[in-house]
C-alpha positions in Angstrom: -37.1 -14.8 17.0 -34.9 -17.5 15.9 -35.1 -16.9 12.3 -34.3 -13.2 13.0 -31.0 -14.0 14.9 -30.2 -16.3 12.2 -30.6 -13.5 9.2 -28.7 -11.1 11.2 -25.8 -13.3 11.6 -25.8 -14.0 8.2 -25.8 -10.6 7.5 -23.0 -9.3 9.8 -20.9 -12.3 8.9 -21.9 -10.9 5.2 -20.4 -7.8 5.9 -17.3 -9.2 7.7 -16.4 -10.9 4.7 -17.2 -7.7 2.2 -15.1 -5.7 4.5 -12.0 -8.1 4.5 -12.3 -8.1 0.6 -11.9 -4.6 0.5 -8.6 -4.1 2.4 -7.4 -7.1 0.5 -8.0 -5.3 -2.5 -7.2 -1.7 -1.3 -4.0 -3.4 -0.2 -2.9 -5.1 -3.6 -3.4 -2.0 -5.6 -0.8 -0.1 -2.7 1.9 -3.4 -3.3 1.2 -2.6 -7.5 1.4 1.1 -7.2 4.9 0.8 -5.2 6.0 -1.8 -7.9 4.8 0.6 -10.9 6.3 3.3 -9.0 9.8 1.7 -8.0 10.0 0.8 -12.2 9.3 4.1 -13.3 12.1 6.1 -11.3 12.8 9.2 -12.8 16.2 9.9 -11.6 18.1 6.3 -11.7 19.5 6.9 -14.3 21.7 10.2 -12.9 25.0 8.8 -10.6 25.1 10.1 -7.3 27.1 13.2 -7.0 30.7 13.4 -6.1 32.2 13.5 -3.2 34.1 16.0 -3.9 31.2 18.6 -4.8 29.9 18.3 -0.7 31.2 21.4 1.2 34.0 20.8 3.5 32.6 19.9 7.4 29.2 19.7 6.1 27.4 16.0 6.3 24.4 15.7 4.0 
C-alpha cells in the first residue's frame, strides 16, 4: 500500500509540475506576441488627426 501512495504522489506532483510548465510557456509566447505585435504597428507612422477636423460639440 505504501509503495502505491508513494507512485501516486510522484505522479500527481509529476503532473503539477508539467502543468506549471505549460502556463509558463503559454504565458511567454502571449508577453512575445504583444512585443512582436507592439513593433509591427501598422498605423504609427500616420499623426493623429487635427483638431480642427473633429465636428464642433462632439467629443471623440
Amino acid at each position: 500500500m505504501k509503495k502505491v501512495t508513494s507512485i501516486l504522489a510522484v505522479a500527481v506532483m509529476t503532473l503539477g509540475i508539467a502543468t506549471a510548465a505549460i502556463q509558463n510557456i503559454d504565458s511567454e509566447f502571449d508577453f512575445l506576441n504583444d512585443i512582436s505585435k507592439a513593433l509591427a504597428c501598422d498605423d504609427c507612422h500616420t499623426s493623429p488627426p487635427d483638431r480642427s477636423e473633429r465636428p464642433i460639440g462632439k467629443i471623440a
